[in-house]
C-alpha positions as CSV (number, residue, x, y, z in Angstrom):
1,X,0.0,0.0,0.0
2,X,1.1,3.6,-0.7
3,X,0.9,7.0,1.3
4,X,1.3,9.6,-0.9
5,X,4.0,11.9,0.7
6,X,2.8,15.5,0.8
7,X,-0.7,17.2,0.2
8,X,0.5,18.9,-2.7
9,X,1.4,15.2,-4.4
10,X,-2.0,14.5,-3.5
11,X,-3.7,17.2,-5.1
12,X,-2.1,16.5,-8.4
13,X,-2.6,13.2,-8.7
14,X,-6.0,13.7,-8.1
15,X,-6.3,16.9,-10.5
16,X,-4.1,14.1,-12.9
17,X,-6.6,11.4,-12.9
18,X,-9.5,13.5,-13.0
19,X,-8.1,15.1,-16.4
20,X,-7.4,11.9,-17.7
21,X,-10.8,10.2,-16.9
22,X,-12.5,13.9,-18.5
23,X,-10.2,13.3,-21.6
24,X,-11.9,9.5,-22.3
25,X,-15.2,9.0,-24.1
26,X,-17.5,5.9,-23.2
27,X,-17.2,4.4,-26.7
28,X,-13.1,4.4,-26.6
29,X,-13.5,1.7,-23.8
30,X,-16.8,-0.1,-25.3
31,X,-19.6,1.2,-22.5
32,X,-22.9,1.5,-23.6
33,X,-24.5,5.2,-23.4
34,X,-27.3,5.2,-20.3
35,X,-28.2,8.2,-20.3
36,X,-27.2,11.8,-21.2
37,X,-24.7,13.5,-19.7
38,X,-24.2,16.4,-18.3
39,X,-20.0,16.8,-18.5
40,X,-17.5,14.8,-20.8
41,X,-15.9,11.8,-20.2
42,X,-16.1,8.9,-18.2
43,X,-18.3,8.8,-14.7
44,X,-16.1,8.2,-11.4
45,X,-17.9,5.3,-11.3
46,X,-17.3,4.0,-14.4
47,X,-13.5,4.2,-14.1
48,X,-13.7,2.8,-10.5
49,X,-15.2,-0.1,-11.5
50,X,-12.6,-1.1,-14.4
51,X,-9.8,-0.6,-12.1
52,X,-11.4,-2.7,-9.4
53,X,-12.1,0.1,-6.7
54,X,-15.4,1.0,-5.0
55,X,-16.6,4.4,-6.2
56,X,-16.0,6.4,-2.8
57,X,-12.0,5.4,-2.5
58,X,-11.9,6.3,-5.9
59,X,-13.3,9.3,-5.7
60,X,-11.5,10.2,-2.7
61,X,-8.3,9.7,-4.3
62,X,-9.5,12.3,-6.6
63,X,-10.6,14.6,-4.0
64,X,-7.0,14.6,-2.6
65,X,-7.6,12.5,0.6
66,X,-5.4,10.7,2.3
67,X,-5.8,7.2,1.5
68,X,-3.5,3.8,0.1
69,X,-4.0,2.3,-3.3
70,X,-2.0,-0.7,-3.9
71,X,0.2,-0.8,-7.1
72,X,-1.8,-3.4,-8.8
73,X,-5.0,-1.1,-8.4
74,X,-3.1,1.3,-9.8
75,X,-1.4,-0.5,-12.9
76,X,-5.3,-1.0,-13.2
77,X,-6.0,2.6,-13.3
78,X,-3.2,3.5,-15.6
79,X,-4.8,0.7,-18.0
80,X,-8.2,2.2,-17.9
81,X,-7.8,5.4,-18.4
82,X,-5.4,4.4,-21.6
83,X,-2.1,6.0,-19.8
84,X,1.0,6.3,-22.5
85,X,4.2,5.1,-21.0
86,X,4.9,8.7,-20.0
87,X,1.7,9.3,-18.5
88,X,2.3,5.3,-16.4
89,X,5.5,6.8,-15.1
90,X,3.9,9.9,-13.7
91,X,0.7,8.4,-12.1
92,X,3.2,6.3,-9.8
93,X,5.5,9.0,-9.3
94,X,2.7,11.1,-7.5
95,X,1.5,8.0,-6.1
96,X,5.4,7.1,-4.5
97,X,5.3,3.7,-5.9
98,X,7.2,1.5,-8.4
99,X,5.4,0.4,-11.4
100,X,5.2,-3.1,-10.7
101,X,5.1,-3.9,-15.0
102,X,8.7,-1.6,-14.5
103,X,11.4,-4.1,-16.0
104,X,13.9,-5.2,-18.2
105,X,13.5,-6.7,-21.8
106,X,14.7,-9.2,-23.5
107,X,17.9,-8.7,-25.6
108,X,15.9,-8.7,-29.1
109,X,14.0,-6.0,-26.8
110,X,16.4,-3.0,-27.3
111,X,15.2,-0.6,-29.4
112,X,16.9,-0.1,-32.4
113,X,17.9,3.4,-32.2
114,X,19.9,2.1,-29.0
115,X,21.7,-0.2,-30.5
116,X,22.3,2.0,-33.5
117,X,23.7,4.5,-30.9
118,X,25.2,2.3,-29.4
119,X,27.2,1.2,-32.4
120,X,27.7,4.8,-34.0
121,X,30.2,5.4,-30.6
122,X,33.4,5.7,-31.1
123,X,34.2,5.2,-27.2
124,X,33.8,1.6,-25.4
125,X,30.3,1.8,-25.0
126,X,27.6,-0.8,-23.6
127,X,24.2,-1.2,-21.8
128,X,23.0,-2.6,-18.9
129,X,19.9,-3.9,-18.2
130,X,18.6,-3.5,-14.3
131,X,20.1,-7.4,-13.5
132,X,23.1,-5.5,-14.9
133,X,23.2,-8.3,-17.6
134,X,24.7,-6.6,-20.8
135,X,22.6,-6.1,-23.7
136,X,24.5,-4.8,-26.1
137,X,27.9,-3.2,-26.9
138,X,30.1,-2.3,-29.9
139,X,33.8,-3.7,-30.4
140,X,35.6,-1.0,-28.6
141,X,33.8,-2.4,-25.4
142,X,33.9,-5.9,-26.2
143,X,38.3,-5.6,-26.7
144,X,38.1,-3.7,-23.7
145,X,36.3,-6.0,-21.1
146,X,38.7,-9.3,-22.2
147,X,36.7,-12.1,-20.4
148,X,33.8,-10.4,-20.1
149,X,32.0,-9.3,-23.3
150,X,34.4,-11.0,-25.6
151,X,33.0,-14.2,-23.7
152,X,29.5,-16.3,-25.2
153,X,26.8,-16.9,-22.4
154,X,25.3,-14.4,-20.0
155,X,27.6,-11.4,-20.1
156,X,26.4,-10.1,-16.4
157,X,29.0,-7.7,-14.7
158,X,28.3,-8.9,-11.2
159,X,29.5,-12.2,-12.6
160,X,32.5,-11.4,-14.2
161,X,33.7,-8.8,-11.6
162,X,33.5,-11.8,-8.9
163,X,33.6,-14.7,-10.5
164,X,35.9,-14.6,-13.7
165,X,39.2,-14.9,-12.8
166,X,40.1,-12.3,-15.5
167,X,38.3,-9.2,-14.0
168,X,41.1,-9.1,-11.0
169,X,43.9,-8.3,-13.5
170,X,42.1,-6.5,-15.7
171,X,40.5,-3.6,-13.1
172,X,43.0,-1.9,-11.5
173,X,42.8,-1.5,-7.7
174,X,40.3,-4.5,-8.1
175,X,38.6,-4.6,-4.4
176,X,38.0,-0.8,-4.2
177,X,36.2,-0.9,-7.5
178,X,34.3,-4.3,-6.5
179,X,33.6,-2.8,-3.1
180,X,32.2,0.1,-5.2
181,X,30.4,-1.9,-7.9
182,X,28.1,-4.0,-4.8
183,X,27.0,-0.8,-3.4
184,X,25.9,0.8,-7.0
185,X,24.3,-2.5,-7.8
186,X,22.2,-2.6,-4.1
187,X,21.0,1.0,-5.3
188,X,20.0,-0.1,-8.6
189,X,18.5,-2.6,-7.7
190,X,15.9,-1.1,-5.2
191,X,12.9,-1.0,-7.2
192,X,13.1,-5.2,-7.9
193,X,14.4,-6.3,-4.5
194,X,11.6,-8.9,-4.3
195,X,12.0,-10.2,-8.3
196,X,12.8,-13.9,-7.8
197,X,15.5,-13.7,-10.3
198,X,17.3,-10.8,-9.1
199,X,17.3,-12.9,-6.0
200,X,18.8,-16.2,-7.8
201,X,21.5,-13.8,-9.4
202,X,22.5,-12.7,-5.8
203,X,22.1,-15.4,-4.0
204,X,24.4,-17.3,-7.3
205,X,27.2,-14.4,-6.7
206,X,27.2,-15.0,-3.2
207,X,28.0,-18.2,-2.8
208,X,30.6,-18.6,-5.6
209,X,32.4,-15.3,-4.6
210,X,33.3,-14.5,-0.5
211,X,34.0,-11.4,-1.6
212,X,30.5,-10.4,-3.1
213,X,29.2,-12.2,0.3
214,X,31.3,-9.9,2.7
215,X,30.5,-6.6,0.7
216,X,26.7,-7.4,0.2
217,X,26.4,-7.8,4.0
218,X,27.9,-4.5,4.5
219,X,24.4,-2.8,3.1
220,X,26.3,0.2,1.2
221,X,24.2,1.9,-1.2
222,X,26.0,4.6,-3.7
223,X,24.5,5.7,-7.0
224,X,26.3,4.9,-10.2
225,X,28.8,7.5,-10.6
226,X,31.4,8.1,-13.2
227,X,34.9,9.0,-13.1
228,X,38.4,7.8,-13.9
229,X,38.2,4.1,-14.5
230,X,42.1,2.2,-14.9
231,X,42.4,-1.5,-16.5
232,X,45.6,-3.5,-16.8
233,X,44.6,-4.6,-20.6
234,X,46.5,-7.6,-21.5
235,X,47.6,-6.4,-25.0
236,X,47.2,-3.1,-24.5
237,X,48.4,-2.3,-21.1
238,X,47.6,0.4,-18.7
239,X,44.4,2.3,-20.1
240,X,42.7,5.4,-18.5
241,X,39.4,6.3,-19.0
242,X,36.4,8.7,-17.4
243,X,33.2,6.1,-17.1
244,X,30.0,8.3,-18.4
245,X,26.2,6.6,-17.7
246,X,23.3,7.7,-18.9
247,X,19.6,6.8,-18.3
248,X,17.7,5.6,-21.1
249,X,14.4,7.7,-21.9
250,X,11.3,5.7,-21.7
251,X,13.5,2.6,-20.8
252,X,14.5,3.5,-16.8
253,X,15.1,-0.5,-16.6
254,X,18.4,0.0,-19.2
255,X,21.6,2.5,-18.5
256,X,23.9,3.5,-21.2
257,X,27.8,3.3,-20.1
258,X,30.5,5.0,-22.1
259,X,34.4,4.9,-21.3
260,X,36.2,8.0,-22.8
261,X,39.6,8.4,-23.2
């Protein structure tokens, strides 16, 4: 269940839904005309009942009262008032919940403007995907990470950084950057903490790596940062970089990581 945080967030999200129920026409959603009526759009009622509420607690969430809607009442809301993915992100932003439909693809799920981005880089360039699982990355990345992207199989970083034997010769000052790279991940991964599979991955990590087990019990939480990042390449030796990550617009579940020299 949700509290939404301030009255001001409560206002809005009333004034939000109320704009977006006005906006929608009986007919768009198949419901038969009763009756005349008097102002456009759909009826409180109407809209409660498709998202499974009773009329009064909708209608008090959009009279700005403090009440709780759980996130499955309101991916139910965002479907029945025909929400764009914009629109989804905003209605649980005022509401101070994660979208629980909020998520990673599949690899063949990258748009393909990323991955023409991705490839028009000059830089060592990759993305992420919120197991931190990479989805794609162009050649400059994959000579880069040796034993990681240059690998077949799942290419997750939380894998090769504890795991692969290679990632300790190849990242300089190794346990500060692993240390590092736990914390960033714990932060990432807030909004999925109860996704069974991001449970398997960690509970996987943890008992093939000691390391991953001793930092993960230390509960650090740091957001993904960039700044200089050293490797110990094995044909190209000592390389210097500044680590650059961005957000993905409309995709929050993948991040965009560039290494520029």
């Amino acid at each position: 269940m949700i509290e939404i945080r301030s009255p001001a967030q409560r206002r809005e999200l009333g004034d939000f839904i109320r704009a977006q129920r006005e906006r929608l026409s009986p007919a768009e959603l198949g419901l038969a005309e009763r009756a005349r009526r008097r102002t456009s759009g759909l009826r409180r009622e109407e809209v409660a009942l498709l998202c499974g509420l009773s009329t009064t607690w909708y209608t008090w969430i959009e009279q700005a009262r403090d009440v709780s809607v759980s996130p499955l009442a309101l991916a139910r809301m965002a479907a029945a008032l025909r929400l764009g993915r914009a629109e989804r992100a905003y209605l649980f932003e005022l509401a101070a919940k994660r979208d629980p439909d909020q998520g990673g693809g599949e690899a063949d799920d990258i748009p393909p403007a990323v991955l023409a981005c991705v490839e028009a880089i000059r830089a060592p360039a990759y993305v992420l995907d919120r197991f931190w699982t990479a989805r794609c990355w162009n050649p400059g990345a994959e000579h880069l990470f040796a034993g990681w992207l240059d690998q077949p199989g799942e290419r997750n970083l939380l894998r090769f950084v504890f795991i692969e034997p290679a990632a300790r010769s190849l990242i300089c000052d190794w346990e500060a950057r692993a240390r590092r790279v736990v914390a960033e991940f714990r932060a990432s991964c807030s909004a999925h903490v109860t996704d069974p599979a991001l449970r398997d991955l960690i509970e996987s990590v943890r008992r093939h790596s000691p390391e991953f087990e001793q930092f993960w019990n230390l509960y650090g939480v740091l957001e993904r940062e960039g700044g200089e990042r050293t490797f110990n390449h094995p044909l190209d030796g000592l390389l210097r970089y500044a680590q650059v990550t961005f957000d993905l617009a409309g995709r929050p579940d993948l991040k965009l990581t560039m290494l520029v020299s």
